[in-house]
BAZASE-765123 format. One record per residue (C-alpha): residue number from 1; x, y, z. Coordinates in pm, whole numbers, padded with zeros to 5 digits. Example, Ala and Ser with C-alpha at 12.3 -4.5 7.8 and 13.67 -1.06 7.14 Angstrom:
residues 2
+-----+--------+--------+--------+
! num !   east !  north !     up !
+-----+--------+--------+--------+
!   1 !  01230 ! -00450 !  00780 !
!   2 !  01367 ! -00106 !  00714 !
+-----+--------+--------+--------+
END
This chain:
residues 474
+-----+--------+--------+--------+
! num !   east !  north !     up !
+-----+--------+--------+--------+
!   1 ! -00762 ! -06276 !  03217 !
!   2 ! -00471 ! -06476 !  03374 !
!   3 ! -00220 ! -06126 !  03301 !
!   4 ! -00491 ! -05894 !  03437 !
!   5 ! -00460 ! -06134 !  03772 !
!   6 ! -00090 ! -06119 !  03812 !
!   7 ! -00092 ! -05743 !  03720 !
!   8 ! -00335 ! -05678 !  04010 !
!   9 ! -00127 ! -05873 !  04217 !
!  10 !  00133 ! -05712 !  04156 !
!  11 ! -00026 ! -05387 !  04185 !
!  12 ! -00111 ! -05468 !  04562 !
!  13 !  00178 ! -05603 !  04647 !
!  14 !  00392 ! -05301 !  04538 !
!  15 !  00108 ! -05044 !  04728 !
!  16 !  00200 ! -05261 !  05052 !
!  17 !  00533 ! -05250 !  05020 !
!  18 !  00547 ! -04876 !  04986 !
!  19 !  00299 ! -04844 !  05313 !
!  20 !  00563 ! -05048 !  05459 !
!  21 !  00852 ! -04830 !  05376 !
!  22 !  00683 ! -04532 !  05492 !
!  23 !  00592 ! -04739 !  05810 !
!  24 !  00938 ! -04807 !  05827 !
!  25 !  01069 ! -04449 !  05759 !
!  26 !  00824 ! -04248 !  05998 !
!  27 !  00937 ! -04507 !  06248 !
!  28 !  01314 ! -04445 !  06227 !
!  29 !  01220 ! -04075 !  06185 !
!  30 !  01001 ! -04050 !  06526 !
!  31 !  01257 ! -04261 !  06719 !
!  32 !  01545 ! -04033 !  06627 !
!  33 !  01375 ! -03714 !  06730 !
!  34 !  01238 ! -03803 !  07063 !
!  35 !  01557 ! -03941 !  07137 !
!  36 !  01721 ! -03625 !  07048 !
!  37 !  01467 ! -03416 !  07217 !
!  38 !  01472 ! -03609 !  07548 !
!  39 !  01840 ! -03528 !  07577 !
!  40 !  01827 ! -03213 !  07432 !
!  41 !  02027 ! -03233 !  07131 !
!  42 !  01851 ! -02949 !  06899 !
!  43 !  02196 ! -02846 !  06729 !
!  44 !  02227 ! -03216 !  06606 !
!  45 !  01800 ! -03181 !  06511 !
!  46 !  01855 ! -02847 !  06316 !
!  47 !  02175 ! -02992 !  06119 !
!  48 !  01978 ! -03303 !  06033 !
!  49 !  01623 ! -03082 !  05908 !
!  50 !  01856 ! -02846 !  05685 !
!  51 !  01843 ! -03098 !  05493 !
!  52 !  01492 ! -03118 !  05402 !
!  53 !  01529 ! -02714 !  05286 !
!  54 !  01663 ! -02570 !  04954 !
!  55 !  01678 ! -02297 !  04799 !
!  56 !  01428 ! -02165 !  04526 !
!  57 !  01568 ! -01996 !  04197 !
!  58 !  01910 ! -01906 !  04248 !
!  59 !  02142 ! -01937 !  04617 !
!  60 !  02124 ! -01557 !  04694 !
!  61 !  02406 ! -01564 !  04981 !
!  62 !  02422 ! -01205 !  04958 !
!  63 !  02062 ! -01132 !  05020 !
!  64 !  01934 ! -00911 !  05280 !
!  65 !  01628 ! -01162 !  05434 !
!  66 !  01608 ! -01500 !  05418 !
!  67 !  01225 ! -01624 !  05366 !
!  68 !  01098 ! -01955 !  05435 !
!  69 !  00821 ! -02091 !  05270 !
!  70 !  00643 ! -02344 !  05386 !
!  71 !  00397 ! -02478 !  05082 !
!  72 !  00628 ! -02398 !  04774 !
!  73 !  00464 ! -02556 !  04547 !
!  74 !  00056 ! -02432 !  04572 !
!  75 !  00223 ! -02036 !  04499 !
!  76 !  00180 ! -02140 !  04104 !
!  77 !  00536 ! -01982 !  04028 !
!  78 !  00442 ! -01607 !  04278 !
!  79 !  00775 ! -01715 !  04477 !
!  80 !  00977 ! -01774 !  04160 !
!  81 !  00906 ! -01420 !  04068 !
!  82 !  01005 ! -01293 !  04396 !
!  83 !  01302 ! -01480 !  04415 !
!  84 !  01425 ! -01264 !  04127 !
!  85 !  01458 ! -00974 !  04376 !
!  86 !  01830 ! -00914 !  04485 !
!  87 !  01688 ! -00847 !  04858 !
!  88 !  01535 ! -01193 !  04910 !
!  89 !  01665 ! -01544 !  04959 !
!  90 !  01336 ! -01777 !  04972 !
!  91 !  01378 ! -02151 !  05103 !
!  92 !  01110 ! -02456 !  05054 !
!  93 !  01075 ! -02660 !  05368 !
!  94 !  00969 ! -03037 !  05202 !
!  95 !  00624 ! -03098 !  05326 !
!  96 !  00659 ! -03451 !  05373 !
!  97 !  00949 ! -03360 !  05698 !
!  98 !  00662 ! -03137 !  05851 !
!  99 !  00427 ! -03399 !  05818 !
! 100 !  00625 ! -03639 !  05977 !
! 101 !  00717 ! -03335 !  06221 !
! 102 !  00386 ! -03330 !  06346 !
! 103 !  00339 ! -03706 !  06338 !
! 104 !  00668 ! -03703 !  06610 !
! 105 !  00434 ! -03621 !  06852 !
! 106 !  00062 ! -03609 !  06732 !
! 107 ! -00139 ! -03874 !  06633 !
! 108 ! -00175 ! -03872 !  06236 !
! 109 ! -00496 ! -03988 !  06128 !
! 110 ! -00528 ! -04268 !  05930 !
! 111 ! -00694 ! -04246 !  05535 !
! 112 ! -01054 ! -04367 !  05683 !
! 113 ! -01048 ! -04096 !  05993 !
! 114 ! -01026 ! -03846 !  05714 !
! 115 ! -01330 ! -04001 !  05545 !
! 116 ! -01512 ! -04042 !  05798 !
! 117 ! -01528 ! -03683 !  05992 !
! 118 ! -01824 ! -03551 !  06046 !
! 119 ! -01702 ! -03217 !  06134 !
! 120 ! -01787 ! -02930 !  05933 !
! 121 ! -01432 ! -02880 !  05804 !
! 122 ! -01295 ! -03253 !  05840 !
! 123 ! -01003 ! -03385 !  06001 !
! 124 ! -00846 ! -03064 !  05980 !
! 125 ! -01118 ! -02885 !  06172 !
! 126 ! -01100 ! -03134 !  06466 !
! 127 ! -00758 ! -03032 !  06501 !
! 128 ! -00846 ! -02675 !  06432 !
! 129 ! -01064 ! -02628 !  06698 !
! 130 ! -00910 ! -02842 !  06967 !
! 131 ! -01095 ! -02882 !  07316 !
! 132 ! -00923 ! -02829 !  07600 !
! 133 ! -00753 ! -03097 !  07785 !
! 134 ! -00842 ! -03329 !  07486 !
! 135 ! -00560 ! -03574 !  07403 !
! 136 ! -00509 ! -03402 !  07091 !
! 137 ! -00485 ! -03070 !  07240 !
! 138 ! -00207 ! -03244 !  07498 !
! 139 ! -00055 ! -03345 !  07190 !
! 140 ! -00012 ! -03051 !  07032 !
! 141 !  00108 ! -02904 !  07358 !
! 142 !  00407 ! -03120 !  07391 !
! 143 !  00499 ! -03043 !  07020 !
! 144 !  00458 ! -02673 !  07045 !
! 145 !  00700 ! -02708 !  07390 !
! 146 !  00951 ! -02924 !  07166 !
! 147 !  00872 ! -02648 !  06879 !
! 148 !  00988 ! -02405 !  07132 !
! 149 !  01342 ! -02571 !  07195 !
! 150 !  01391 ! -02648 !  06831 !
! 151 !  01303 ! -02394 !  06548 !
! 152 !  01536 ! -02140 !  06728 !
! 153 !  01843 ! -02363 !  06647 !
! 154 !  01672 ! -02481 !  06297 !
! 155 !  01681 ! -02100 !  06197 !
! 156 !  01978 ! -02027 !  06283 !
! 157 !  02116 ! -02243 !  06079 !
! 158 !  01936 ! -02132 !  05784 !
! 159 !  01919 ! -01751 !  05857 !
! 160 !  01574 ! -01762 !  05834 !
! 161 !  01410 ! -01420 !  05952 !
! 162 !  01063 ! -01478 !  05820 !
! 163 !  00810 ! -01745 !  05687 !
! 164 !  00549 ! -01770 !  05428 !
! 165 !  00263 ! -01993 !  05372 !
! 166 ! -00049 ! -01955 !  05171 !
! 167 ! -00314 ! -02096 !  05392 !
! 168 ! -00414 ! -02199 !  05753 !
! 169 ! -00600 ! -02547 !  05679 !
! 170 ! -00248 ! -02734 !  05693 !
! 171 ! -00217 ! -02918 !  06002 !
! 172 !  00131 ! -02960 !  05969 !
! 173 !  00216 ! -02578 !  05960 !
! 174 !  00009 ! -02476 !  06219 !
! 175 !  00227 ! -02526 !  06538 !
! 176 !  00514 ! -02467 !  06368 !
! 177 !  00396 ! -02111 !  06257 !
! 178 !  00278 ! -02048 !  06536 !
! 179 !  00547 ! -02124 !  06731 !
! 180 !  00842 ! -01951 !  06503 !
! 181 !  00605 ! -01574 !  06593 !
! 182 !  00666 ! -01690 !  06956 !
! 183 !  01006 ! -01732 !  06873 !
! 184 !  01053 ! -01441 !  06697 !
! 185 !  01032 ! -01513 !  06349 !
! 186 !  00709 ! -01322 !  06150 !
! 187 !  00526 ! -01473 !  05965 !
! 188 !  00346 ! -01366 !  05645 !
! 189 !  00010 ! -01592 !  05532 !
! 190 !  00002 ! -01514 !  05151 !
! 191 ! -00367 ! -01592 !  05081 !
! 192 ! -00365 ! -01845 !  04794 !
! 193 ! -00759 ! -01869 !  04731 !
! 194 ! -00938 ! -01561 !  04605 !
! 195 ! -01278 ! -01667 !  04402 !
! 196 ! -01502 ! -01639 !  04688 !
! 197 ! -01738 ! -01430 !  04451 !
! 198 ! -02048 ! -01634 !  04508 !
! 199 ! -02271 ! -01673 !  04798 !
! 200 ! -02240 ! -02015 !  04906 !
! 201 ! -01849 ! -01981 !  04839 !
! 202 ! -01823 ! -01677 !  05038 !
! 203 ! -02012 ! -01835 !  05334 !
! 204 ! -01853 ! -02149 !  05379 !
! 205 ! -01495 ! -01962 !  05373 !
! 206 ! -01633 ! -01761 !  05642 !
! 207 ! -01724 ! -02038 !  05879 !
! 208 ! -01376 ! -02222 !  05796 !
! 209 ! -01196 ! -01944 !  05843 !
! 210 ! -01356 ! -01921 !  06202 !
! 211 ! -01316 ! -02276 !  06266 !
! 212 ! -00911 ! -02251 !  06165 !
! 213 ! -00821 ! -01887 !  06357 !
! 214 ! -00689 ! -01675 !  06523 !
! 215 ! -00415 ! -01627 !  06270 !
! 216 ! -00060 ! -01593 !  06396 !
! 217 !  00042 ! -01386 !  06090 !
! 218 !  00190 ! -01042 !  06086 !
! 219 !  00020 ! -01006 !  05812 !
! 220 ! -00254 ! -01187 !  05575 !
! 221 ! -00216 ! -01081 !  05236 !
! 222 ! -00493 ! -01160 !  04963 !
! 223 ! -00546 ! -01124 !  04644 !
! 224 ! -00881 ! -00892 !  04588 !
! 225 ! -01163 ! -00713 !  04785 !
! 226 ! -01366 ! -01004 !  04823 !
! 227 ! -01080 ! -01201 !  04989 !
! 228 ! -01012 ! -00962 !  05244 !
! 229 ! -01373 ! -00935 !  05348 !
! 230 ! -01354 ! -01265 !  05398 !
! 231 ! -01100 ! -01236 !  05665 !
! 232 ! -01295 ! -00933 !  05830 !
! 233 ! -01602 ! -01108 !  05845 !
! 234 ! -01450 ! -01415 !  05997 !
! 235 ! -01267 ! -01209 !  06281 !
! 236 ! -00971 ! -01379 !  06304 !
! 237 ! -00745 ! -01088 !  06329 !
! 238 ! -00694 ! -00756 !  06256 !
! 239 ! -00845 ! -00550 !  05947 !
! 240 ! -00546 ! -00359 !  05950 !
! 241 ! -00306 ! -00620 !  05880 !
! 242 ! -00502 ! -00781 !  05590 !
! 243 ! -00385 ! -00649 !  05312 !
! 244 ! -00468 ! -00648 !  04965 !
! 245 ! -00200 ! -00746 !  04741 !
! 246 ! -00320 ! -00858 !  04372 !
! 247 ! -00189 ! -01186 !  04174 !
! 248 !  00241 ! -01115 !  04108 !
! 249 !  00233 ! -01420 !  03813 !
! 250 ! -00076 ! -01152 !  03604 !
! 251 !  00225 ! -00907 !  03655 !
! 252 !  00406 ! -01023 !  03282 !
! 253 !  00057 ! -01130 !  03122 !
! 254 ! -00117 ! -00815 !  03166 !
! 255 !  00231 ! -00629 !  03031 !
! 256 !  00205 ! -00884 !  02742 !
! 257 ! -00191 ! -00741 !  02682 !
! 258 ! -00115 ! -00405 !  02749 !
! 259 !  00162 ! -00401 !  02458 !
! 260 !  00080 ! -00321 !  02078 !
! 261 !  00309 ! -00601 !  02038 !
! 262 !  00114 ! -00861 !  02200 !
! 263 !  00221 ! -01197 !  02082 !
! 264 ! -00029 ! -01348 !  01780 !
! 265 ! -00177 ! -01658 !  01822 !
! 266 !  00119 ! -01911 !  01715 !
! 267 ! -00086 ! -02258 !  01704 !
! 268 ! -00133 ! -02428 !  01341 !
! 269 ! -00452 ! -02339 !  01202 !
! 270 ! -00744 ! -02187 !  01437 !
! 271 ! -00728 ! -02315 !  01805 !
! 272 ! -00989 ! -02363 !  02047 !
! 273 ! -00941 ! -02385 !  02440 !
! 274 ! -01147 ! -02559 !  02706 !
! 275 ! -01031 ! -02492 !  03058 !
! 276 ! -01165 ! -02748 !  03326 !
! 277 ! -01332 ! -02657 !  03643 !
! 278 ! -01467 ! -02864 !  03925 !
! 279 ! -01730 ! -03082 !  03842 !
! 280 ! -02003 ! -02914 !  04095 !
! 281 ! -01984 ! -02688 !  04422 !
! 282 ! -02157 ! -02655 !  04764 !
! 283 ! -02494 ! -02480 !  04809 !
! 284 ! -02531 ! -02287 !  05121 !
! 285 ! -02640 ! -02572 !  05315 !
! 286 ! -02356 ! -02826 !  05223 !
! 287 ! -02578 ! -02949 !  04987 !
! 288 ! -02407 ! -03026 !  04625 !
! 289 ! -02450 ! -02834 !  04281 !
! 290 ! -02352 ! -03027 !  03989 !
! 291 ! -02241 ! -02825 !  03708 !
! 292 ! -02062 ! -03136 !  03526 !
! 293 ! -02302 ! -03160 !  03231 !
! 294 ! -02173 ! -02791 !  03091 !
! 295 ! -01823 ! -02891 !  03022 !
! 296 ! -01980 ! -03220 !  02905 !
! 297 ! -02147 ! -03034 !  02686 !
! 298 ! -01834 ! -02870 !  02555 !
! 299 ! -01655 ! -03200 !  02555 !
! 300 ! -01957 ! -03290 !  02255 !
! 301 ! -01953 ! -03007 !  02052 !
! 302 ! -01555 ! -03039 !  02041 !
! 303 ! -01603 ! -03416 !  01917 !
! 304 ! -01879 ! -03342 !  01626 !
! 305 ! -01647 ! -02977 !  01550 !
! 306 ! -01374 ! -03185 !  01529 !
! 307 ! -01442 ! -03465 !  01302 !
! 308 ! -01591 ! -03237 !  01069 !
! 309 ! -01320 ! -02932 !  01085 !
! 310 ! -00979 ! -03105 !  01086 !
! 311 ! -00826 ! -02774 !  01030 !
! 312 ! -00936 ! -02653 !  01391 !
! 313 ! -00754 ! -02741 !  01688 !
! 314 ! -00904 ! -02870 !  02039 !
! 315 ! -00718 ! -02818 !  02347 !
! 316 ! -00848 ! -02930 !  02676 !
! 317 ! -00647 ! -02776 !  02971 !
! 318 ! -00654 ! -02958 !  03259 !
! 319 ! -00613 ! -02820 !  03651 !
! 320 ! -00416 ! -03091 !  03828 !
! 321 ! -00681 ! -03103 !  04104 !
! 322 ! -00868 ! -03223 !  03784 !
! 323 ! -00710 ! -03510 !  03708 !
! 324 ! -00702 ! -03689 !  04095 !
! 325 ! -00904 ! -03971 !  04082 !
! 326 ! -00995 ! -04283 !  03908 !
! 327 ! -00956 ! -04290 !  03573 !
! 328 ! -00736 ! -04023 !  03577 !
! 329 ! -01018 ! -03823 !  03713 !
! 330 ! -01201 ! -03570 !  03532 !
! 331 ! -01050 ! -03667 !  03200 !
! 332 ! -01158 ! -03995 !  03196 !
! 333 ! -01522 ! -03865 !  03182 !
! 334 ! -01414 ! -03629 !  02925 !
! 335 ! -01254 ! -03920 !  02652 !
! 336 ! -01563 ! -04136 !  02693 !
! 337 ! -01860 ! -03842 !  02624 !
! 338 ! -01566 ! -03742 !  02297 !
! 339 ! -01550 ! -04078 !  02209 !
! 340 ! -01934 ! -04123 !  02226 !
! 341 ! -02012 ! -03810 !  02004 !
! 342 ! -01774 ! -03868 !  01789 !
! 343 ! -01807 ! -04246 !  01743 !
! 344 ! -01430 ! -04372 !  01742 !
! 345 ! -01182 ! -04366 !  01977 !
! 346 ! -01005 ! -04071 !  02088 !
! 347 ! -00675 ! -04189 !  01965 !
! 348 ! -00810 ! -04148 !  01615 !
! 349 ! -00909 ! -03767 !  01633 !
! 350 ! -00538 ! -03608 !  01593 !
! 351 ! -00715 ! -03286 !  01648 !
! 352 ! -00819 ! -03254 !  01996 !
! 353 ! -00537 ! -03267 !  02236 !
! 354 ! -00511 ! -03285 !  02617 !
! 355 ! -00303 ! -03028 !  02805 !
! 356 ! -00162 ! -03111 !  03135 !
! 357 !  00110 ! -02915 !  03185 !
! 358 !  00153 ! -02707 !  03508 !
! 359 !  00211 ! -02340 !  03441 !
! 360 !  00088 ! -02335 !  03106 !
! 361 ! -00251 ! -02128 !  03160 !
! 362 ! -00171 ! -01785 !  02988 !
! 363 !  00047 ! -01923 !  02723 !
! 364 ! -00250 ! -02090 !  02595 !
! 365 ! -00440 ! -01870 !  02620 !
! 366 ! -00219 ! -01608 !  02405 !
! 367 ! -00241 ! -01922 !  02168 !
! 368 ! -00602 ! -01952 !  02159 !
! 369 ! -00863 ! -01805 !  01913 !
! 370 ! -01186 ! -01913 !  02112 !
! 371 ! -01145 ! -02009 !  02484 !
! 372 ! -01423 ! -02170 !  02643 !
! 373 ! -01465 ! -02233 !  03013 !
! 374 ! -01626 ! -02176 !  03343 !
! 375 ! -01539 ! -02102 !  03736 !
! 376 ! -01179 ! -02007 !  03710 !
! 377 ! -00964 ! -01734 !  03740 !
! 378 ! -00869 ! -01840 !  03352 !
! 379 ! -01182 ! -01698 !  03199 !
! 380 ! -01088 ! -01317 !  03313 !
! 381 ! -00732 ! -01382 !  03183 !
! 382 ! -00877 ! -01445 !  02847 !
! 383 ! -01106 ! -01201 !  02895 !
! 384 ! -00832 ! -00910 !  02887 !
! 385 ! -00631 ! -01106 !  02640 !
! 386 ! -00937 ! -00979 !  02424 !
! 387 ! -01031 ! -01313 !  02364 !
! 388 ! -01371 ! -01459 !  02217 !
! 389 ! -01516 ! -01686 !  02531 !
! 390 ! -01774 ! -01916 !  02541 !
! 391 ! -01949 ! -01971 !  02911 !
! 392 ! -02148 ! -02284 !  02892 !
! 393 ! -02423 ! -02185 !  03114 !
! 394 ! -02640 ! -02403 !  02885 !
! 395 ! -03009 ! -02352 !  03036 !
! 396 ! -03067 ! -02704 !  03207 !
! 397 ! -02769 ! -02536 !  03430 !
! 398 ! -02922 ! -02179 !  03450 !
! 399 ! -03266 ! -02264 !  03521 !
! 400 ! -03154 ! -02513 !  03842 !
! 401 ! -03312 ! -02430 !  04154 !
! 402 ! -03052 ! -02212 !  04362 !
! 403 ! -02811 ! -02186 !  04036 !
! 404 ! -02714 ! -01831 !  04210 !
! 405 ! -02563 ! -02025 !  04497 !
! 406 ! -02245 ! -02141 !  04339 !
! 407 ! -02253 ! -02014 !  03933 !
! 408 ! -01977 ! -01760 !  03894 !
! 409 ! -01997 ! -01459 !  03627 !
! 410 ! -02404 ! -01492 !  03608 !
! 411 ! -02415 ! -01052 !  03628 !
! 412 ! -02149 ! -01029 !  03354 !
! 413 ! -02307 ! -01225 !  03057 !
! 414 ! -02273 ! -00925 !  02840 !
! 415 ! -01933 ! -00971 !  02828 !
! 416 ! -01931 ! -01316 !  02726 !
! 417 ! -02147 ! -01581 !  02467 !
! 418 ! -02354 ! -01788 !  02656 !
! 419 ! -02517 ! -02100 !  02491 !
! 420 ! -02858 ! -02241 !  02498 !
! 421 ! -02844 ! -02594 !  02446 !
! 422 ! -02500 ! -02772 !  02337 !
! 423 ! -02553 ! -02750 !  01998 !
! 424 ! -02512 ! -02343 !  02020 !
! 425 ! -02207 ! -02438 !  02122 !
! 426 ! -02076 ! -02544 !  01818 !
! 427 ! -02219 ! -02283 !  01607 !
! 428 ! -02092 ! -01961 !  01894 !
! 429 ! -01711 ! -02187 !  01800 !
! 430 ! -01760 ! -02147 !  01426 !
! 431 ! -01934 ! -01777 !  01447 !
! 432 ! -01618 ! -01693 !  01648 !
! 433 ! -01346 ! -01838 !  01512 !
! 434 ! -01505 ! -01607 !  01172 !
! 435 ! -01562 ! -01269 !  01386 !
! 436 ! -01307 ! -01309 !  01691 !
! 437 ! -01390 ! -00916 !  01731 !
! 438 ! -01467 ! -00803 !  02097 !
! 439 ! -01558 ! -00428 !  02138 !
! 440 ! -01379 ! -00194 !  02267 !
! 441 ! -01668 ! -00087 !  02569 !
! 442 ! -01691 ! -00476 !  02603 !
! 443 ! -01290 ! -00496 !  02700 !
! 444 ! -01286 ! -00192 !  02924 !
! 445 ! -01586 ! -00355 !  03133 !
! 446 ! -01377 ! -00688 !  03153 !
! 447 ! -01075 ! -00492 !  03229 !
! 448 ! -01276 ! -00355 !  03524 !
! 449 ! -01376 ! -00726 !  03638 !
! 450 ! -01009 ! -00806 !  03595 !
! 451 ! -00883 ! -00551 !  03806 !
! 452 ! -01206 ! -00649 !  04125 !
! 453 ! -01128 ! -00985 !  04156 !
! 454 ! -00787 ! -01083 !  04036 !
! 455 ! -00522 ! -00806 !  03985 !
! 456 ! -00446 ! -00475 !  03931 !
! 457 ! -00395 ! -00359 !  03621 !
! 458 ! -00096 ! -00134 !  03615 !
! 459 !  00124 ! -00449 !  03700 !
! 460 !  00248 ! -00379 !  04063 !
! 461 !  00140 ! -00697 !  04209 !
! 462 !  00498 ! -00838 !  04303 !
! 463 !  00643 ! -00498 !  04392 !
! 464 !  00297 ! -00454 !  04657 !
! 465 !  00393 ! -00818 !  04750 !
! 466 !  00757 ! -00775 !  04826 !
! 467 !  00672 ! -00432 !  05020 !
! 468 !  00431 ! -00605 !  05240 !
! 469 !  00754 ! -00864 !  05344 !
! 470 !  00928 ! -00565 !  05400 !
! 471 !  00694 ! -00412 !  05624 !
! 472 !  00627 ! -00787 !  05823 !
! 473 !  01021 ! -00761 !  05856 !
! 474 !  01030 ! -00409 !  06066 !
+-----+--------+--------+--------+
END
């Protein structure tokens, strides 16, 4: 008890001592722009903020465009593939220097301010839709007139004759892209999210969408059909200059399930995948779904497979928005419903493993015999990989008031196995993992699905991507 005291203890003490840093650091920060700004030393700004930029893949000097990006790392590896391109030089911008950017000159919430919005998109909407003459909106107008002084020297340096971003909910990019169109610099918003396939998740990106425009983009490019109507509906610019685009990182996969040669599953023995998703979703009213009990479900029959079938392999894939949290989120709930079914602790059952890597989606998946999942992107992956999958849509989900609200892939359970009750879980595993066989009219219909909501299937995704740059660039 006495060690679990000091540990705390120490715990705190180590928390307030980082707040303090970052006290300490936003302060020095804040006091060496304004000063700069007041006398109008930008040149000295712009040689300090290069700093806070570097260059992704390799240092293309002899590039013809120079791209700035703006939120590097929620592009899941579509820059890295563009970067390949001998035309394009793309640059991250650390988010942490437009943070404190912003923070120069608007007031940064505190962690309870965020908690405590009431508005229908948070923090972030308040800021969003600004009223007029508000302190915030004076804010925001000093910092767009210091934007105005600054960015023009900042790109300079860098060579910078375009930026990309993937979404409009950052209030830490939104002066600043708006401000680099006034300065002449287009920008491109490369639509990250693209499952808006449900009602209630089609809705609600409607109304934020209204909330966070008009859009300064040149052009918004998105990922499927469904995407782009949400733009249209929201009327934030355009129609014209949305533009559909597909998913560039599908580009290799779908070449890897197109060949004869597609790589055989490598794993030891027979593998089975779980992917996560989020525990629940958002009816149409804000109120909340909870879906959690399915992939609990999943996490039991993989306990009672597994001490019974040491020759089978358990993966459990985890999304890093997954694993925020207590108890290292999502997985904590996971370890204590295995450890419950299976009745000993989880370091004792060698076969079930954890998977957090980033990146590692579609390799396990080529690695996977069964894949079983829900709500993701992932399941139509597998699904043209020709893989066996499990949706557990067990019926105390299905029959829920309003299940149609939120539950993704209800019209397509021909092309999948859908259990009952948990324990046709385990048995649809076992039945599988014997006939892994998915007909051929049953892959052309999933190829279909592929193509609607997440790419296209003749691989062009990063070529349609690079030519709408090109076109933002004329």
């Amino acid at each position: 008890m006495l060690a679990i005291g000091i540990d705390t203890r120490l715990i705190k003490k180590t928390i307030l001592l980082n707040d303090l840093i970052t006290i300490m650091k936003k302060f020095v920060f804040r006091a060496f722009f304004i000063l700069c700004h007041r006398l109008g030393l930008y040149s000295i700004l712009a040689d300090v903020s290069v700093r806070f930029v570097k260059p992704i893949g390799r240092n293309n000097h002899q590039a013809k465009h120079t791209i700035l990006v703006t939120d590097y790392e929620r592009f899941r590896g579509d820059v890295d593939i563009f970067s390949r391109h001998p035309d394009f030089q793309f640059l991250s911008i650390s988010p942490t220097f437009l943070l404190y950017l912003l923070a120069v000159f608007v007031r940064e919430p505190i962690q309870q301010e965020w908690i405590d919005s009431t508005h229908f998109f948070g923090v972030r909407g308040e800021f969003a839709a600004e009223r007029p003459g508000s302190k915030i909106a004076k804010q925001r107008e000093v910092y767009r007139i210091f934007l105005e002084r600054f960015l023009p020297e900042f790109f300079r340096r860098l060579s910078v004759n375009m930026i990309v971003n993937s979404d409009a909910r950052y209030r830490r990019e939104a002066d600043f892209i708006r401000v680099a169109t006034q300065v002449g610099v287009p920008q491109v918003c490369y639509y990250r999210e693209a499952l808006y396939i449900v009602p209630a998740h089609f809705k609600h990106a409607v109304d934020r969408h209204r909330i966070l425009g008009p859009f300064y983009s040149r052009f918004i490019a998105v990922q499927n059909a469904v995407a782009r109507k949400t733009f249209v509906d929201a009327e934030i610019c355009p129609p014209e200059n949305i533009i559909i685009r597909g998913c560039p990182r599908m580009d290799d996969f779908i070449g890897k399930v197109n060949s004869r040669e597609m790589k055989e599953c490598s794993s030891k023995g027979k593998q089975v995948t779980f992917f996560s998703c989020p525990r629940g979703a958002q009816l149409k009213d804000l109120s909340y779904f909870s879906f959690f009990e399915a992939s609990l479900a999943v996490m039991r029959a993989f306990a009672r497979l597994a001490v019974v079938h040491p020759d089978i392999h358990f993966v459990i894939k985890m999304k890093d928005m997954h694993l925020k949290g207590p108890n290292n989120g999502q997985m904590g709930s996971y370890i204590s419903e295995i450890e419950k079914s299976a009745q000993q602790p989880i370091n004792r059952i060698s076969n079930i493993e954890f998977c957090t890597e980033r990146m590692a989606a579609q390799e396990t998946i080529l690695n996977s015999h069964v894949v079983c999942g829900m709500q993701s992107t992932t399941i139509l992956e597998a699904a043209i990989a020709g893989k066996p999958i499990i949706l557990p849509h067990i019926k105390e989900i299905r029959e829920k008031e309003r299940v149609e609200e939120v539950l993704m892939f209800r019209e397509y359970y021909h092309l999948f196995d859908i259990p009952d009750v948990d324990i046709d879980i385990d048995t649809l595993i076992l039945a599988r993992l014997e006939n892994p066989v998915v007909t051929e009219s049953v892959m052309n219909e999933r190829r279909k699905v592929f193509e609607e909501f997440v790419s296209p299937f003749t691989g062009d995704a990063t070529a349609r991507s690079l030519e709408i740059f090109r076109k933002a660039l004329q």
